[in-house]
C-alpha positions, 0 to 999 in steps of 0.5 A: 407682686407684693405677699400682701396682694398675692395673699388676696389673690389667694382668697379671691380665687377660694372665694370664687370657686367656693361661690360658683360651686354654691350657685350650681343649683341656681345656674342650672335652675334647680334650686330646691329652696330660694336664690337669697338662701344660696346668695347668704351662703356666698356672702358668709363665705366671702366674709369668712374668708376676707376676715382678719379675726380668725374665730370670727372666721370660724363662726361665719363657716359654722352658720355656713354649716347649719343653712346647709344642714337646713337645706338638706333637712327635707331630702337627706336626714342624715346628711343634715345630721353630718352638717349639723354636726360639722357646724358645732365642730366649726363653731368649736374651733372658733370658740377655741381660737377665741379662747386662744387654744390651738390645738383644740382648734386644731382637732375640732376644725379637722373634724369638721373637714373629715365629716364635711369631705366624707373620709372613712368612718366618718362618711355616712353623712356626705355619702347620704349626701351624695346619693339622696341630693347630688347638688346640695353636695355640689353646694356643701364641697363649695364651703368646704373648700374654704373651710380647708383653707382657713384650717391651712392659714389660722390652725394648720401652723402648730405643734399638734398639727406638726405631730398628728402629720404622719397619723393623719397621712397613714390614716387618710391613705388606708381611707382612700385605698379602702373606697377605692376597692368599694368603686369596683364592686358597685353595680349603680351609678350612685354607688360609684359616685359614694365611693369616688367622693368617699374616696376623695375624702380619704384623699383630702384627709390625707393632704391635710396631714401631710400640710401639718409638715408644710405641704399647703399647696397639697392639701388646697389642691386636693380640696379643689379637686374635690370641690370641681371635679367630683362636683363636675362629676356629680353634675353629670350624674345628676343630669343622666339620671334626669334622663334615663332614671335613678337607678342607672345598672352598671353591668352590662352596655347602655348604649347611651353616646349616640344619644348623649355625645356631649353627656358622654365627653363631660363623664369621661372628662370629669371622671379623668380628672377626678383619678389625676388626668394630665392638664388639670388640676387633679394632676397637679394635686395629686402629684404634690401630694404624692412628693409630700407623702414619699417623705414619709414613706412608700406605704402611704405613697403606694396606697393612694397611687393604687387608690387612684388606678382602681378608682380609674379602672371603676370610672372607665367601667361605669363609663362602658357600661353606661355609653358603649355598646349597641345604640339606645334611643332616647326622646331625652335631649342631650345636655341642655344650654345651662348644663353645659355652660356650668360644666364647660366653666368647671372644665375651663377651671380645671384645664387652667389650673392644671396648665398653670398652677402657679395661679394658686400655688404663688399665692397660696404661698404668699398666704398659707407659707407665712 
């Protein structure tokens, strides 16, 4: 296959991913706004990414930013506030390719990816996000994950990417280590889910870094990981707490498998995948992340391996005490045909390109390698 179909093919399955993420809502019928607003979302991106005008690009993303931050505005203040901020950062850059100054392209595009990820200190927002409007994070990660592949194709090849490399690796590294300690000592659902999205960021942050020395496929999978598998993730929160309440207690024994068998498999499954299960794509990233990382140094390396044993021991934790123990009734159904469609398609998503990499990385490649 030629780099020219590869190259599409790489955009085609972005574009895909991105989109399914942005219709979760819609899918599972909660939208909290109309369909055409979440439609123009998935339009926008497409354009984004089958643009051959980089600030055209960038400009596209950045209204992508502000129809978030419009939706967000009723149920999260300060999430709005991080989307906002993110779509003048975007716009930033593609006012600054427009111009032809990379290297502020550069930094204002990193920018929006640390706000829009949620890597330390810059994750107040996408943690209110993800504790006030779970789905509307889901629908944010979806665009993020373009974002991140227009900040590897049209910024990420420069000199200031080259230098910043080892900065951003050490400092997305400590990022992760530090929400991974948080994870242990939360005592509800929702923090829990704070500290593994935030902890994803640090990740993320960290992938990106390392891309400025030509680890692409590093960075796209961690972004992917972040966008299916903690939005898997928060799916299965979200759906847990419609049954049993807000404010789910992490100590103790819940009791709920009995009740919930299908609900329980899907937060195990989700929850593995986001700490780098084997046949899925959180594996895959996190072990070119790793080859990436061991190039400059154990320190970072050991960081994110140790990130990724607390976050585990977190999950395993939260898992116990929400479905282990003795049996709890519940009038509540079990997951319900929508949910479970969406999370058997983002299991699906993340099976196969855990199994089968070499469906995004020859033409991430193709794209991202020229």
């Amino acid at each position: 296959m030629s780099d020219e179909l590869l190259s599409a093919l790489a955009r085609v399955t972005v574009a895909a991913l991105a989109a399914l993420m942005m219709a979760v809502p819609e899918i599972l019928g909660r939208s909290s706004r109309s369909a055409g607003a979440s439609a123009l979302c998935i339009a926008l991106v497409c354009g984004a990414l089958f643009s051959a005008d980089a600030s055209l690009a960038y400009a596209l993303l950045a209204l992508v930013s502000l129809l978030h931050a419009f939706g967000a505005l009723r149920v999260c203040r300060t999430g709005a506030a991080m989307l906002a901020l993110a779509a003048l950062s975007i716009g930033a850059a593609a006012f600054a390719l427009y111009l032809g100054h990379l290297s502020a392209a550069f930094g204002a595009s990193l920018l929006a990816i640390a706000l829009r990820g949620g890597a330390m200190p810059l994750h107040v927002g996408a943690a209110a996000l993800t504790e006030r409007a779970p789905l509307q994070q889901v629908q944010q990660l979806g665009s993020c994950l373009a974002l991140v592949l227009l900040h590897l194709h049209y910024v990420d090849h420069h000199a200031a990417a080259y230098d910043a490399a080892p900065l951003l690796v050490q400092f997305g590294s400590l990022a992760t280590l530090l929400a991974a300690s948080l994870a242990l000592v939360q005592r509800e659902l929702r923090g829990l889910m704070r500290s593994a999205m935030v902890m994803h960021g640090g990740l993320l942050l960290a992938a990106v870094g390392a891309a400025g020395h030509g680890h692409y496929a590093a960075a796209l999978f961690a972004a992917l990981t972040l966008a299916i598998a903690v939005g898997g993730m928060l799916v299965v929160a979200d759906a847990l707490e419609r049954r049993d309440g807000r404010r789910l207690s992490l100590e103790g024994l819940g009791g709920r498998a009995r009740s919930y068998p299908v609900l329980a498999t899907a937060f195990a499954f989700f929850g593995a995948a986001g700490v780098a299960m084997p046949g899925t794509a959180g594996f895959v990233g996190d072990d070119l992340l790793l080859h990436a990382l061991w190039e400059g140094g154990a320190a970072s390396t050991a960081a994110i391996i140790l990130a990724g044993a607390l976050l585990a021991i977190a999950t395993l934790r939260a898992f116990a005490a929400l479905f282990c123990g003795p049996q709890l009734s519940s009038p509540a159904p079990d997951l319900l045909p929508r949910e479970r469609v969406l999370l058997v398609g983002l299991a699906l998503v993340l099976f196969v390109l855990g199994l089968f990499p070499e469906l995004v990385l020859e033409p991430a490649e193709a794209l991202l390698g020229s």
